[in-house]
C-alpha positions as CSV (number, residue, x, y, z in Angstrom):
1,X,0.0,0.0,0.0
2,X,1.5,3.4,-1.0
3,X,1.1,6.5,1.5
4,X,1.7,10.1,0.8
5,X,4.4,11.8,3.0
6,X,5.1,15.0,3.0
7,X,8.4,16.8,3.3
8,X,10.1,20.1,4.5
9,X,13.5,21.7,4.3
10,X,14.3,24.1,7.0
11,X,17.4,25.1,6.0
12,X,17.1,28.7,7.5
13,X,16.8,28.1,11.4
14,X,14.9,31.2,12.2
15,X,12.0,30.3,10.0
16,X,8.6,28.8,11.8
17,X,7.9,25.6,9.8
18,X,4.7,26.9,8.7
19,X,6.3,29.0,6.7
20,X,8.6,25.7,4.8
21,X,6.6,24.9,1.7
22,X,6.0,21.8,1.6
23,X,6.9,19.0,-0.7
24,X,4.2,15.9,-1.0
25,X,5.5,12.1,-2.6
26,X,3.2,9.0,-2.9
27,X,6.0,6.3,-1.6
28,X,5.5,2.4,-0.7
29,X,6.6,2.4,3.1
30,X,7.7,4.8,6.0
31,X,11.1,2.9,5.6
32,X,11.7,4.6,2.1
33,X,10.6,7.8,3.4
34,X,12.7,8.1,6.3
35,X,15.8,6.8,4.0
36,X,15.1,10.2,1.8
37,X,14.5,12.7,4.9
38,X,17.8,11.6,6.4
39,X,19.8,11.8,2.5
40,X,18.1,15.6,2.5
41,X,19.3,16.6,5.6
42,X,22.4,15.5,4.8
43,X,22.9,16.9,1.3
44,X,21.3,19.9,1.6
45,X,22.5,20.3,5.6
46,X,19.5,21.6,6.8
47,X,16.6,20.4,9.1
48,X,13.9,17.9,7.4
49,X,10.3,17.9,8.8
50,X,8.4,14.3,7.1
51,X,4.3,13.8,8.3
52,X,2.2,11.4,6.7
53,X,-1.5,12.2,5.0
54,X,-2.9,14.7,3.7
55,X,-2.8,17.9,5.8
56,X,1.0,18.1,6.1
57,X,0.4,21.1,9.2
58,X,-2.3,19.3,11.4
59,X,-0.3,15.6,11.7
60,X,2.6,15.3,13.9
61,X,5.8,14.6,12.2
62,X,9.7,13.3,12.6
63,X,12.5,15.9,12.8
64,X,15.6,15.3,11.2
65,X,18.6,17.5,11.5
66,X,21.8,17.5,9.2
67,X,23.9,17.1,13.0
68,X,22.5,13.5,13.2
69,X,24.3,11.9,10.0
70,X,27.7,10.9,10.4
């Protein structure tokens, strides 16, 4: 079963995350979207915001920051 997931780069730290645009992909599993949050944050160095549905502002989502990957 596929899921949309949605995705935002912060890489300005004094921004409020509702003001990140956001970036929605229909992808199989949770496994293959957390793979491509932690690859953003790392390439782009900047902090990566990933919920799942439809309304990207009112679900709860994973933070991944750029600091984490080695």
């Amino acid at each position: 079963m596929e899921t949309r997931f949605n995705f935002q780069i912060n890489s300005d730290k004094y921004r409020y995350w509702e003001d990140v645009p956001v970036i929605s992909t229909i992808l199989p599993d949770r496994f293959s979207a957390v793979l491509i949050a932690r690859k953003v944050a790392k390439l782009f160095k900047a902090d990566v915001r990933m919920s799942e549905g439809k309304e990207a502002m009112k679900s709860s989502g994973s933070y991944f920051t750029f600091q984490e990957q080695d």
